[in-house]
C-alpha positions as CSV (number, residue, x, y, z in Angstrom):
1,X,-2.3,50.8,49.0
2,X,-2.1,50.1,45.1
3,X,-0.7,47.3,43.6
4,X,1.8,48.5,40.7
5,X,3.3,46.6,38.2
6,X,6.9,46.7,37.2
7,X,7.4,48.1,33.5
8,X,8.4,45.7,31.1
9,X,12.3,45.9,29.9
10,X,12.2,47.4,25.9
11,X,14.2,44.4,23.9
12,X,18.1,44.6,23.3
13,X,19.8,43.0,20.8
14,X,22.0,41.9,22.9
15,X,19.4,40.4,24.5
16,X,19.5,37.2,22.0
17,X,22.6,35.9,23.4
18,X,22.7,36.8,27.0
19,X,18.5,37.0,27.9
20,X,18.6,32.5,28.5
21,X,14.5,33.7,27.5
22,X,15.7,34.1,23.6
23,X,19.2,32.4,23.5
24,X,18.0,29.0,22.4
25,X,15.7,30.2,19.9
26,X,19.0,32.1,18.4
27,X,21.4,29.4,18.7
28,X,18.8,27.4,16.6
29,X,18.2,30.1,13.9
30,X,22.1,30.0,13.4
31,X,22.1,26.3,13.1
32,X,19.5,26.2,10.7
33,X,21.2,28.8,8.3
34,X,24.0,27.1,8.2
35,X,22.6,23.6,7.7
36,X,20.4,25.8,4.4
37,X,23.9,27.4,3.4
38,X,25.3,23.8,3.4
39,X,22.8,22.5,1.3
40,X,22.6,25.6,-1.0
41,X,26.0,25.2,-1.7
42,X,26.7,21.4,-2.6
43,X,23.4,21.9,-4.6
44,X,25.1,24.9,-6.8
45,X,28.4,23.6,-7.0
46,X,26.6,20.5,-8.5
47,X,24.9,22.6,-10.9
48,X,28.0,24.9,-11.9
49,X,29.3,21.3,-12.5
50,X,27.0,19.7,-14.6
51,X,26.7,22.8,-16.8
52,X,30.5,22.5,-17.4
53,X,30.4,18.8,-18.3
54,X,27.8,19.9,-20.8
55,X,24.5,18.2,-18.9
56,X,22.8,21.2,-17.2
57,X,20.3,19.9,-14.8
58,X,17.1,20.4,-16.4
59,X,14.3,17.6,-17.0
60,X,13.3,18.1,-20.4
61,X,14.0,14.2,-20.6
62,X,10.5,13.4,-19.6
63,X,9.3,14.9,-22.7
64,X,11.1,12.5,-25.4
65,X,10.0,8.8,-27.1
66,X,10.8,6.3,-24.0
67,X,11.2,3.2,-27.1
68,X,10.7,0.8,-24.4
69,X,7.7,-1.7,-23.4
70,X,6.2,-2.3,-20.0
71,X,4.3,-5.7,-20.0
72,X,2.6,-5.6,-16.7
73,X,0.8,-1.8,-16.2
74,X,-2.3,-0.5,-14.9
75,X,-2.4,2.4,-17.2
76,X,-2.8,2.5,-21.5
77,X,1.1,2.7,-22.1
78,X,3.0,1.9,-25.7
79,X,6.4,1.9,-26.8
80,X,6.1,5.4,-28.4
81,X,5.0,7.2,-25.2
82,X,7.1,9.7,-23.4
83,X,10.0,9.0,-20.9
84,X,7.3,10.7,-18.4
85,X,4.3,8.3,-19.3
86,X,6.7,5.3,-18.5
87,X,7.6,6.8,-15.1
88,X,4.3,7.2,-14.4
89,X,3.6,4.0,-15.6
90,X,6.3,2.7,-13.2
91,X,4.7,4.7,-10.6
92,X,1.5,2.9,-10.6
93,X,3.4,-0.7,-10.0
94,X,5.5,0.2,-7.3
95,X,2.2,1.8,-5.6
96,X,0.4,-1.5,-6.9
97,X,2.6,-4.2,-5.2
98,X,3.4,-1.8,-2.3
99,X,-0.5,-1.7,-1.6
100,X,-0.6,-6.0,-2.4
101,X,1.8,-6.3,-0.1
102,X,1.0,-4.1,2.8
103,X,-3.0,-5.3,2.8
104,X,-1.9,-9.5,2.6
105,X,1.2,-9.2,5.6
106,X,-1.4,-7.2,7.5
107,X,-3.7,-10.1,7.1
108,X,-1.6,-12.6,7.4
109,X,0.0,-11.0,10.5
110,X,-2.5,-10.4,12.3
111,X,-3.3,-14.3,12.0
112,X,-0.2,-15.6,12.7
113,X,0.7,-13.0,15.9
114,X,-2.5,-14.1,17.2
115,X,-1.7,-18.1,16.7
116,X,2.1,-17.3,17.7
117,X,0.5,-17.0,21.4
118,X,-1.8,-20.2,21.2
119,X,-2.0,-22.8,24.0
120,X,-1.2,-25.1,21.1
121,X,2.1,-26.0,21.3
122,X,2.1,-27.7,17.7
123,X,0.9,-24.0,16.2
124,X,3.0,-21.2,17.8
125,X,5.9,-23.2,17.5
126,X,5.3,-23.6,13.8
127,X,4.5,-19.7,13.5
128,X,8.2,-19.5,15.5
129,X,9.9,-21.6,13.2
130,X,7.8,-19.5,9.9
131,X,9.5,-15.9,11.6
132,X,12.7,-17.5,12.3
133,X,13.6,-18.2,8.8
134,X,11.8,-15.8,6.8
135,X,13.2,-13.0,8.7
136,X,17.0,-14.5,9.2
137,X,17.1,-14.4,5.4
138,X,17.6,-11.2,2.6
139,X,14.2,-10.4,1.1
140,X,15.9,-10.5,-2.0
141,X,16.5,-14.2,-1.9
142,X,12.9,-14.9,-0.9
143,X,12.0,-12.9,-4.4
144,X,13.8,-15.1,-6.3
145,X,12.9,-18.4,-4.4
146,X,9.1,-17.2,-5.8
147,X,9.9,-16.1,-8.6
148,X,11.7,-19.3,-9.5
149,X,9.5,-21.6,-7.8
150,X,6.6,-20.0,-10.0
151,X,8.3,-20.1,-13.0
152,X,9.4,-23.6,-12.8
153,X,6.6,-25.5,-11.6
154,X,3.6,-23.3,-13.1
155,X,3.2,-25.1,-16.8
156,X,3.6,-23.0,-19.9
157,X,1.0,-21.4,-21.9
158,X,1.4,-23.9,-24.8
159,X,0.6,-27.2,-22.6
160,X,-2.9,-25.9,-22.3
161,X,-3.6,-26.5,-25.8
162,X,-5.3,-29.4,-27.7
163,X,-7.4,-32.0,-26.4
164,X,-4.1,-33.7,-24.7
165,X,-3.4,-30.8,-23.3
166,X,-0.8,-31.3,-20.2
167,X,-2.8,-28.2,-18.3
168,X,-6.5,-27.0,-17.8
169,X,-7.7,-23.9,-16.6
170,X,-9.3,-23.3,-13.5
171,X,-12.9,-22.6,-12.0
172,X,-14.6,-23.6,-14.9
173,X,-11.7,-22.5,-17.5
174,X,-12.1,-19.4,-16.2
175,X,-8.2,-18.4,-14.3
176,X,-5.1,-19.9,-16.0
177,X,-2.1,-20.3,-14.2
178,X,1.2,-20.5,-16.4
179,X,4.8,-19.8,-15.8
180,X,4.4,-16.3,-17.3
181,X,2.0,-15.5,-14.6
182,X,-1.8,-16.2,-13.7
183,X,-4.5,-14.8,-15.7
184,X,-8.1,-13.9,-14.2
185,X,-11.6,-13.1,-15.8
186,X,-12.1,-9.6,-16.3
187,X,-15.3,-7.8,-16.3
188,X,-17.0,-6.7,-19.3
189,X,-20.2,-4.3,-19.2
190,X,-22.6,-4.9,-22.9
191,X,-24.1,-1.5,-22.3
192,X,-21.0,0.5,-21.1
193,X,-21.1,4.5,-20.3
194,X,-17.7,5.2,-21.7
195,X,-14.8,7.0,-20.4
196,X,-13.6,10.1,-18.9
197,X,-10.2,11.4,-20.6
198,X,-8.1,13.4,-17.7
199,X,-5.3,13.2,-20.1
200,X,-2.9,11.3,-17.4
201,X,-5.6,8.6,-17.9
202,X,-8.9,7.2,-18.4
203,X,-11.3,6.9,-15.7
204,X,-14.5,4.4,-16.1
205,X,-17.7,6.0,-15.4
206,X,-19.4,2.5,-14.9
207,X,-16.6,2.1,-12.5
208,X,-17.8,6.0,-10.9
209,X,-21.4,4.8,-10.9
210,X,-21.0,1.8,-8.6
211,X,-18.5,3.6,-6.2
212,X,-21.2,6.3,-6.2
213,X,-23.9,3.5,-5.1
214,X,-21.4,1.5,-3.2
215,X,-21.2,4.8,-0.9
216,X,-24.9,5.6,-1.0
217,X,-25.5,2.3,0.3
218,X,-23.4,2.6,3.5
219,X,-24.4,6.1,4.5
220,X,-27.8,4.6,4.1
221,X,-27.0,1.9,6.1
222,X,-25.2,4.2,8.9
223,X,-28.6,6.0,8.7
224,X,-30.4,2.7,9.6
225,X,-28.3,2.2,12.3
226,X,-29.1,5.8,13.9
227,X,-32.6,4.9,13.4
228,X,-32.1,1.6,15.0
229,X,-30.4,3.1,18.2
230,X,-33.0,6.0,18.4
231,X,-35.9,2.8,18.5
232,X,-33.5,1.4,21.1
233,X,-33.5,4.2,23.3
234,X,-36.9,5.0,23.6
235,X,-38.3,1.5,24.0
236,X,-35.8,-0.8,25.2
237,X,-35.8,-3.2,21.9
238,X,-33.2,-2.8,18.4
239,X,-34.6,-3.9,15.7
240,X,-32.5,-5.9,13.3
241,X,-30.1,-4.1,10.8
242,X,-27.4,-6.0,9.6
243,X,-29.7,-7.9,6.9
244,X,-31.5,-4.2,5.5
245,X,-27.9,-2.9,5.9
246,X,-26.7,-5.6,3.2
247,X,-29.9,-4.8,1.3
248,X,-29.3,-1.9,0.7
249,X,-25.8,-2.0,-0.4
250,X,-25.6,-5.6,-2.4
251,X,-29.6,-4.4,-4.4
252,X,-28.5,-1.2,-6.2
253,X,-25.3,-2.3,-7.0
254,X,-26.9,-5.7,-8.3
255,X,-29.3,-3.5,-10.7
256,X,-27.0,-0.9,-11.9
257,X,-24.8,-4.5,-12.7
258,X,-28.4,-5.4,-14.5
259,X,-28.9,-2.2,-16.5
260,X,-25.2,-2.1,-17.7
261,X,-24.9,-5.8,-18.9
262,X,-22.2,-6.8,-16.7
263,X,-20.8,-10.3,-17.9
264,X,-17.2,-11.8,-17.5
265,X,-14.8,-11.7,-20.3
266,X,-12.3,-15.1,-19.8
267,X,-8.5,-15.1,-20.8
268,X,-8.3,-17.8,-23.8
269,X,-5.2,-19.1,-25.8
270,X,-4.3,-17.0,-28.6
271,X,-1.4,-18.0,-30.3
272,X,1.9,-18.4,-28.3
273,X,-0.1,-17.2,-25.3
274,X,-3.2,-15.9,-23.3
275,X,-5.0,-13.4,-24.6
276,X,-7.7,-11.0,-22.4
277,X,-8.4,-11.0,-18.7
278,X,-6.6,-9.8,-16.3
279,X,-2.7,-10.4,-16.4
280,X,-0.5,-10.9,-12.9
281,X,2.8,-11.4,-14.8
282,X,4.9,-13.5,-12.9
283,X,7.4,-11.1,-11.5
284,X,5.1,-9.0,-9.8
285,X,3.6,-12.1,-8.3
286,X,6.9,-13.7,-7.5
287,X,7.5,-9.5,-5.9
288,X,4.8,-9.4,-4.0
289,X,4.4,-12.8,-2.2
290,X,8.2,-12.5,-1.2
291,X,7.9,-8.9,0.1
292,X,4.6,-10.3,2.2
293,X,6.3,-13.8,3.3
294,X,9.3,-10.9,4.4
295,X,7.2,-8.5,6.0
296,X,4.3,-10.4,7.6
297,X,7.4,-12.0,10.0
298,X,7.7,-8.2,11.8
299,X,4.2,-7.8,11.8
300,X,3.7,-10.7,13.5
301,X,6.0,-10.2,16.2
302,X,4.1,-6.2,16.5
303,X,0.9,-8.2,16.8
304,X,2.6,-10.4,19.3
305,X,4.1,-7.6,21.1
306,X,1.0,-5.9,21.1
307,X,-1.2,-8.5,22.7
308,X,1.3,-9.5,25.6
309,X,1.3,-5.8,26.7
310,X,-2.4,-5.6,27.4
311,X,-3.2,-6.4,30.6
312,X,-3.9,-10.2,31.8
313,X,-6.7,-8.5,33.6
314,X,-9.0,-7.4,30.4
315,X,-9.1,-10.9,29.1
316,X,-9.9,-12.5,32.3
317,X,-12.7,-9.8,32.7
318,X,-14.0,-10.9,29.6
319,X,-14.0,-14.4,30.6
320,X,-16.1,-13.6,33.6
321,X,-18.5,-12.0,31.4
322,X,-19.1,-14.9,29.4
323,X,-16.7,-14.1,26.1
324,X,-15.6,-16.7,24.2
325,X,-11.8,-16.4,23.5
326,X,-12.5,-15.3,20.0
327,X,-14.9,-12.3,20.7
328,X,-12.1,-11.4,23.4
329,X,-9.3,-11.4,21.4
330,X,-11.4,-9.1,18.5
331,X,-13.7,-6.5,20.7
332,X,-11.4,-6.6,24.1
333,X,-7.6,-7.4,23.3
334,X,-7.0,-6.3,20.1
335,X,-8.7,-2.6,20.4
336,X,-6.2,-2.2,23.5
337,X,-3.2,-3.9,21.3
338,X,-3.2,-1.2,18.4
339,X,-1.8,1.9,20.4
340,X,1.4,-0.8,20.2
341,X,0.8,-2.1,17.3
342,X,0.6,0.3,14.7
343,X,3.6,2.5,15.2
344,X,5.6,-0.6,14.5
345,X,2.8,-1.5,11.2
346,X,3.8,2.0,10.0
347,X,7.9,1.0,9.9
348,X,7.3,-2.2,7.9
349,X,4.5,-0.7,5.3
350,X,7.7,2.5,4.4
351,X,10.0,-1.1,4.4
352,X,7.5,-2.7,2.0
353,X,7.6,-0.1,-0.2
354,X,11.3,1.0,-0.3
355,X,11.9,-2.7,-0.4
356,X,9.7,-3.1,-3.3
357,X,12.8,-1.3,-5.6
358,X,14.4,-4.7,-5.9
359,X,11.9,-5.7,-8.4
360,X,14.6,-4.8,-10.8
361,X,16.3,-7.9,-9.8
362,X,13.4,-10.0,-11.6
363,X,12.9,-8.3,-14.2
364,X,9.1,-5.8,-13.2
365,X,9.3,-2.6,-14.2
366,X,8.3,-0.5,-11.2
367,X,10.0,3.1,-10.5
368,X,13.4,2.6,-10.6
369,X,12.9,-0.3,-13.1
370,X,11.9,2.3,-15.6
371,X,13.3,5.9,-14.3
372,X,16.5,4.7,-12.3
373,X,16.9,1.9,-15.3
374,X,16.0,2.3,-18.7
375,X,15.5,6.2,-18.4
376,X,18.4,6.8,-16.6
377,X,20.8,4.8,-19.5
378,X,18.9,6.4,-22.6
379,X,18.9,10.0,-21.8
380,X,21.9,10.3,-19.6
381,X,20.1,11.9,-17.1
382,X,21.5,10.6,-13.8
383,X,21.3,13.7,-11.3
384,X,17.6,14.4,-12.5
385,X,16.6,10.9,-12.4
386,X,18.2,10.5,-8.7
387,X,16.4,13.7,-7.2
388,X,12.9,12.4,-9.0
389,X,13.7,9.0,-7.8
390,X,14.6,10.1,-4.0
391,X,11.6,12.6,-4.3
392,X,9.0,10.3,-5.4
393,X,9.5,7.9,-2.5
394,X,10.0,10.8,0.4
395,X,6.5,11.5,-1.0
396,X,5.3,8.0,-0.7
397,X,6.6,7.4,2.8
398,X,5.4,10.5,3.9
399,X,2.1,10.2,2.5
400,X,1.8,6.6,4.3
401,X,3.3,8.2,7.5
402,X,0.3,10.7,7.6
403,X,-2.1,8.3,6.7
404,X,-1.1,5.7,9.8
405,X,-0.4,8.6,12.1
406,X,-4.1,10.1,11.8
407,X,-5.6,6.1,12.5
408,X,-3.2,6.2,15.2
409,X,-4.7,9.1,16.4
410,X,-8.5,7.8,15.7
411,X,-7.9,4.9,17.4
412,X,-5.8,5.4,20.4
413,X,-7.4,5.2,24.2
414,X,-7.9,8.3,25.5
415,X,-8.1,9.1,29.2
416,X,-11.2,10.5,30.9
């Protein structure tokens, strides 16, 4: 006897709203037309009214003299430059203090979620009382507390003059910190390769040469470490790496330093203030230690979190294998925390950042300092400088989500 096998039913149309096999696919196509006709139309009945009040929505804007100076930027930028060189401009110091900011409340939370659970009752009740009232109060207040603080006590760039000077410079007159902000020794090269002109800006090549060695010294090392395991396997003893693994990053990097006559050029006072170095104006520092005072409170409370839901078991394990508490808590705990903490690290880095708009509260010139400020009120451009506003950041966040999400992904515990 032969088996036979029904013929398949030919599709029906009708088949999309009775057949429960297509039904929800159709009922979600229909949604998602209408939710595209919805947007389609608020976005041309904005357009139809804009071209009617004269401003049709077009972003020529970025094109014209901006007329405006940024003090603090990490890009060649004069009062003459386009609209779209200050945005860009801006750009680069919202992504500046947004990447301060994220690396120190990392650091910092990581320390203090790991001393909020100490058996010392003296320390985790101080690191309570630090996350009770940093968090319980606006982030902007906690700019403005550094900001003023800095400004206030920090002396001013003319007291460090003459040989009665009320102020002196620091590490061998070397870092100057004023009430304008804190100047640092910059590095200088005698014998110096140039630049490379993108047009956006300039990119070092002394700067492309030592990232080039910088990475040819740690795949080198990685290749020692191969060799090192390979030794290990076939005869039971590992020879030492970490010390040829720091040769052979810190010696090429030392002599390429060498050949191109790296020295250290110091801020000095010029005038009504200091000239050369590199300048942290004091709003971006006063920004970015009250975004990372703000922030490192949730992160401590993720690393907290984090901890307590590993089990009591690992660390005890640990213990019986002879592990300090300090090699626990950094090989055994802490690798087991991260599934925990990072999804939570990933909500307060997009906070950082989308925090990081007040800035134009005190004064730095970030994004919306320059396009949702000074832009925005000399071309008239509101709707343009909106959408690029709202876009720019959905980039950012997204960008940060992916990044987080992939380490997520690399570091999660997978289950044999």
């Amino acid at each position: 006897m032969s088996d036979t096998v029904a013929p398949k039913e030919a599709f029906r149309l009708s088949m999309l709203l009775y057949d429960s096999r297509y039904r929800g696919i159709t009922i979600q196509v229909f949604v998602l037309l209408l939710v595209l006709s919805a947007i389609f139309w608020l976005a041309n009945n904005a357009v139809q009214n804009l071209a009617a009040l004269g401003k049709p929505l077009r972003f020529d804007f970025l094109g014209q003299t901006a007329s405006y100076d940024i003090s603090q930027r990490l890009i060649e930028y004069k009062s003459t430059d386009t609209h779209g060189r200050a945005v860009l401009v801006g750009l680069l110091n919202t992504l500046l203090v947004a990447f301060m900011g994220c690396v120190a409340a990392t650091i910092l939370g990581v320390i203090g979620g790991v001393l909020r659970l100490s058996n010392n009752w003296l320390v985790s009740r101080l690191v309570a009382a630090y996350v009770e009232i940093f968090r319980n109060v606006p982030v902007l207040l906690w700019i403005y507390v550094c900001m003023f603080t800095l400004t206030a006590i920090a002396p001013q760039p003319r007291e460090f003059r003459g040989d009665n000077a009320n102020a002196s410079m620091l590490l061998n007159d070397s870092v100057a910190v004023t009430n304008r902000g804190i100047y640092f020794p910059e590095p200088l090269f005698s014998r110096p390769l140039g630049d490379i002109d993108i047009g956006i800006f300039k990119i070092s090549i002394e700067l492309l040469v030592l990232l080039g060695v910088l990475v040819a010294g740690i795949y080198a090392g990685r290749w020692n470490n191969k060799r090192a395991n390979a030794i290990q396997v076939q005869t039971g003893d590992r020879p030492a790496t970490a010390i040829v693994n720091a040769l052979m990053i810190i010696v090429p990097i030392l002599a390429v330093l060498i050949a191109l006559g790296f020295h250290v050029g110091k801020p000095e006072l010029k005038g009504f203030n200091f000239k050369g170095g590199i300048n942290m104006s004091a709003p971006l520092i006063g920004l970015w230690l009250g975004l990372t005072l703000y922030t490192t409170t949730y992160i401590i409370e993720a690393v907290r979190s984090g901890i307590q839901a590993v089990s009591k078991g690992q660390s005890e394990a640990a213990f019986a294998l002879g592990l300090r508490p300090g090699r626990t808590m950094s090989l055994v705990i802490l690798p087991q925390a991260m599934r925990v903490i990072i999804p939570q690290l990933i909500s307060q880095y997009l906070n950082l950042t989308k925090n990081s708009s007040l800035a134009i509260a005190i004064g730095y010139m970030d994004l919306v300092s320059t396009l949702g400020g000074i832009t925005l009120n000399q071309t008239g451009r509101e709707m343009e400088s909106i959408l690029m506003l709202m876009a720019i950041y959905l980039a950012i966040s997204l960008t940060i989500s992916t990044a987080m999400n992939w380490y997520n992904n690399k570091v999660k515990l997978t289950e044999r």
